[in-house]
N, C-alpha and C positions, 0 to 999 in steps of 0.2 A: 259717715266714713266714706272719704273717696281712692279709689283707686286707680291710677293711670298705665297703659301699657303702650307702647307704639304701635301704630298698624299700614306701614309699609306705607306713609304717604298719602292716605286717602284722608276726605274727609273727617272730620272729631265726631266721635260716636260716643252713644252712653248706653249703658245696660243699667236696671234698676234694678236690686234685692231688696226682697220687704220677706221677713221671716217671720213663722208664726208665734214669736216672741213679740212681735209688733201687735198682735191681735185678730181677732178673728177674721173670715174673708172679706168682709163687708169693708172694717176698716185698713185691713194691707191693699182692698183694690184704692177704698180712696184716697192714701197715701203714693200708691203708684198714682194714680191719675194725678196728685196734686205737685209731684215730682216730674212727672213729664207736664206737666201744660208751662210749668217754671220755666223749665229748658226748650220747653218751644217757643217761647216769649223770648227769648235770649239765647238763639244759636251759635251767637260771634265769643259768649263766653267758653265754646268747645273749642280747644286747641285741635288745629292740624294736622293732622299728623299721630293722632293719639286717641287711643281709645278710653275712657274714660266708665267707673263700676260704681255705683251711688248705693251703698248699705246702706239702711233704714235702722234706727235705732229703735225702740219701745216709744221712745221720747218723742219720736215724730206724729205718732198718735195723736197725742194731746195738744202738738205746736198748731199756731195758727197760719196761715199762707204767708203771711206775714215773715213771721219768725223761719219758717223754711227756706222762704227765698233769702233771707240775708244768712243762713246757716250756708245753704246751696252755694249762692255767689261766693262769699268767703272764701269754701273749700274750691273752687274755680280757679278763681286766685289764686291762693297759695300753689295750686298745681299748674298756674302756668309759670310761676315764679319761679318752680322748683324745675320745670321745662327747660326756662330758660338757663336757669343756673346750669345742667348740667349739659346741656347746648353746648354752651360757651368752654365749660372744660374739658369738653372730648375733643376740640378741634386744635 
C-alpha cells in the first residue's frame, strides 16, 4: 500500500511501515532493508514535491526482490499518475 502527501516543495521522500503482522524482527528489518535498497536504486521514481508511505503487507515476507520491486514501481506510478491528474485539475 502506498500513500502520498505533499510536503511543501522539497524533495520526494518515503517512510517505510512493516507491521508485526508482517513477522517477526528479523524478517520486518529485511523487508525494510529490501524496500529501501529498491528506492535507492530508483530515486527519480519519487515525485517532487511529495511525500510518499510504503505499508508492507504480510505478503511481502514471502515476495522475492523481484516481485517487490515491480509491486514497488507499479504503486510509483499509479501515484505519480494520480499526482498528475490531480495537478492539472486544481489549476
Amino acid at each position: 500500500m502506498l500513500l502520498v502527501a505533499p510536503n511543501a516543495d522539497q524533495p520526494g521522500r518515503i517512510g517505510l511501515t512493516v507491521s508485526r503482522k508482517v513477522g517477526n524482527a528479523v524478517t520486518r528489518n529485511r523487508v525494510r532493508r529490501r524496500l529501501r535498497e529498491i528506492v535507492r536504486l530508483r530515486p527519480e521514481e519519487l515525485s517532487h514535491g511529495w511525500d510518499h508511505v510504503v505499508i508492507a503487507h504480510p505478503e511481502a515476507a514471502v515476495c522475492d526482490t523481484r516481485r517487490l520491486t515491480e509491486e514497488l514501481t507499479c504503486l510509483l506510478a499509479q501515484a505519480r499518475a494520480w499526482i498528475s491528474a490531480n495537478a492539472s485539475c486544481s489549476r
